[in-house]
C-alpha positions, 0 to 999 in steps of 0.5 A: 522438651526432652529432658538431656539425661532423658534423651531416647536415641531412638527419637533423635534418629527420627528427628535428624539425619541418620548418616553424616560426614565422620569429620576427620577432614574438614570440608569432606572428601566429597568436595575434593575436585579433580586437577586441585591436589597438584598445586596445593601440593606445590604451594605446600611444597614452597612453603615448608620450613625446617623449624615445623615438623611434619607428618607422614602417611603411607598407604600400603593398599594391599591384602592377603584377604578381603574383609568384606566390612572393610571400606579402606582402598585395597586390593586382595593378592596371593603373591608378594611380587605386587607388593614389591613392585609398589614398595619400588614405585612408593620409594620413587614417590619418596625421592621424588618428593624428596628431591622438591623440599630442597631442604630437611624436615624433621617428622613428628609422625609416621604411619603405616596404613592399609590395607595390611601394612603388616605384609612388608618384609622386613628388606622392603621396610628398611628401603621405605625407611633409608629412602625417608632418611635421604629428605626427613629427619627423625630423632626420639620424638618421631612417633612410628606407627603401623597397623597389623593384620594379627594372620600376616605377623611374622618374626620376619614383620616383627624383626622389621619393625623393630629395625624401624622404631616403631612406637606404636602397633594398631591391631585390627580386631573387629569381633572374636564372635565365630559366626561374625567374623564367618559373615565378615570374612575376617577369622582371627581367634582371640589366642592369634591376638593375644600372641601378637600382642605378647609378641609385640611388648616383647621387642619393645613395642611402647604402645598398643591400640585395638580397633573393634567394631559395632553394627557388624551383621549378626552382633548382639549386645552379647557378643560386643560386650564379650569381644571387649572384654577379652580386648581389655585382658589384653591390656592395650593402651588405647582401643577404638570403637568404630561403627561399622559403615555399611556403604556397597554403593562406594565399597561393592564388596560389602553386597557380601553382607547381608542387610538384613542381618545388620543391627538396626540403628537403635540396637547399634546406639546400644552396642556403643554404649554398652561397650563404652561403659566396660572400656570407662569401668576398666579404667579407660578415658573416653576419648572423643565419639569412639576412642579410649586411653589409659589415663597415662596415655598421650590421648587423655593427656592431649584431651585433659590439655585441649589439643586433641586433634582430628585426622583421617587416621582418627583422634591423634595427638599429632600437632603437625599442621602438614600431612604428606599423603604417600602412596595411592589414594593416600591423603595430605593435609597443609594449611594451603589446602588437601591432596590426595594421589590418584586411588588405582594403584596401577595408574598410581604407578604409572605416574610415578615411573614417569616421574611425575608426582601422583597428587590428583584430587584436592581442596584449596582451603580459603580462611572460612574454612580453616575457621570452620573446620577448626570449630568441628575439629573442636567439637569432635574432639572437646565437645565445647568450642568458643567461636571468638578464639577460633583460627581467622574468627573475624566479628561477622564469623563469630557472628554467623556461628552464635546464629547458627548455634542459637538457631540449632538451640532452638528447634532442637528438642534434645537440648544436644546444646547448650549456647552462651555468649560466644561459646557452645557446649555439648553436654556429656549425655549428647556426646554420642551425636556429636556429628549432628551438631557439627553438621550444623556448621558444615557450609556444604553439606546442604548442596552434597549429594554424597551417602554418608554412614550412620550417625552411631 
């Protein structure tokens, strides 16, 4: 038996799985079935009341350039009509929606993703929002966030999102090395950054994320150390340290990165630890697998307390038990199930302008998965669950899990585990394989026959 402080990443890679679900839904992507998103947004829909607040997420699948690491649903354009004539059909999604509730919601948050949201001009920002105002309410509380590309900010975007309340900007990053960033196609000096940055806290702009990557071709420990130090004299609030997912048989593109000149697994384990180490001795808190926060910030207060929550957005102290998913590919959550719009942007458009709303892929979620995915939720997000206090825990579901566990235990030769009575525990030093206790507990990844991405 390996001893825990002990454990060589390199054995537990030989051992299980090397890629897995990332579990920022819970059942996966994969098993939404086509026809299912309309009518668990319908019962969603029915079942909303004024008192809970819900949250919002749109989807702005646009580009000026294509990163080729990226595995987001985005187009690349040159020309800004595109994005116009979306906005209109995204504000038709709005009023349409809108005009089902029959009643006002208040929104707990509100994200702009992409693709580069950071591309909206500041006329069609303040028409996604006047639209949200006509069915949503919004009052201090309303987190606002948007995700910007540093190449497309201007005093135009900066005006815009001022106008709008943002509270949080999330800036992509990825690397600062020269030849990295060359064979992602993605060119961003550190200055740009820091000028966008600066830009940022001076309209008022309360928080500010970083993401960065591991496992982009060409990284060494060298340049991922040297990308997150100079990431930390910018002071942001929070910063998010993905591994690159290197999927071309779901993202084509990414054939333009050469695989020979990615870091193999090991070498990637060592680029998230080494990164890891700089972040804590900075005086970040480590957030679940891959994220970091002052401890002042709403993250690590949310992990102190336990209410950490997951999403496809990532850890998020978003409480909110509905997502509406706005825009293509966009993806909602309810306690009735999942629905994600239809991914190709023109067919998107075409639904909309028929006045139909584009909902096409889902999940109806039954009480063994809502009991499922809140035990990885927590997993994923405080490394410790009890099975007994689980969301429709009954006696034979608590039993199923402490066999589960027990089993895992057993064979495990790691000790990632630690099991008592009803309770299970990932101790610190098995926390980067968080995913493959979860993938413990996942009652359909047996039968999957889906490419995940690697474990670290």
């Amino acid at each position: 038996m390996i001893e825990p402080q002990n454990i060589d990443p390199a054995k537990v890679f030989d051992f299980y799985p090397s890629a897995l679900p990332r579990y920022t839904s819970y059942p996966t992507a994969p098993q939404f079935k086509s026809g299912v998103g309309s009518s668990v947004l319908e019962t969603t829909l029915e079942n909303l009341t004024e008192e809970e607040p819900v949250s919002i997420y749109l989807h702005i699948p646009f580009c000026d350039r294509l990163c080729w690491f990226c595995g987001c649903h985005t187009k690349h354009t040159n020309k800004y009509e595109p994005i116009k004539n979306y906005i209109d059909s995204l504000c038709d999604e709005i009023n349409l929606l809108g005009r089902k509730l029959n009643k006002t919601v208040t929104v707990s948050h509100l994200h702009f993703g992409g693709g580069s949201p950071s591309l909206i001009q500041s006329k069609e920002m303040r028409l996604i929002k006047q639209n949200l105002e006509r069915y949503f309410a919004f009052d201090e509380e309303t987190e606002i966030s948007v995700e910007i590309d540093p190449s497309d900010a201007t005093d135009d975007f900066y005006n815009a999102i001022e106008a709008l309340g943002v509270t949080r900007a999330s800036i992509g990053v990825q690397d600062f090395d020269p030849e990295v960033q060359r064979l992602i196609n993605r060119t961003q000096s550190f200055e740009l950054t820091e000028i966008v940055v600066k830009e940022l806290r001076a309209i008022g702009i309360k928080s500010i994320n970083i993401d960065a990557l591991y496992g982009l071709p060409k990284q060494t420990n060298e340049r991922v150390e040297s990308t997150v130090q100079q990431c930390i004299s910018l002071k942001p609030d929070r910063m998010a340290m993905f591994g690159y997912a290197h999927v071309p048989w779901f993202k084509p593109h990414q054939i333009m990165i050469k695989e020979d000149d990615l870091p193999g697994q090991n070498e990637r384990f060592e680029q998230m630890q080494n990164a890891s180490r700089l972040l804590v001795q900075s005086g970040y808190n480590s957030i679940g697998i891959d994220h970091f926060a002052l401890p002042n910030d709403s993250l690590s207060v949310a992990q102190k307390k336990r209410t950490l929550r997951r999403n496809f957005q990532g850890y998020t102290t978003d409480s909110a038990e509905v997502m509406l998913g706005l825009g293509a590919s966009s993806i909602g959550r309810s306690p009735s199930g999942f629905m994600q719009n239809t991914v190709a942007t023109n067919l998107y458009q075409k639904r909309i302008a028929a006045g139909m709303l584009a909902s096409d892929k889902g999940y109806k979620l039954q009480p063994v998965d809502l009991y499922y995915g809140a035990l990885i939720e927590r997993l994923m997000c405080d490394f410790h669950v009890d099975f007994a206090s689980l969301p429709f825990a009954s006696d034979e579901r608590v039993s199923e899990s402490v066999q589960l566990a027990n089993k895992f235990a057993a064979a495990d030769p790691f000790q990632l585990v630690k099991v008592s009575g009803t309770s299970l525990h990932i101790p610190p030093q098995a926390k980067p394989f968080a995913r493959i206790v979860a993938a413990q507990f996942d009652q359909y990844l047996k039968r999957s026959t889906v490419r995940f991405s690697k474990v670290v």
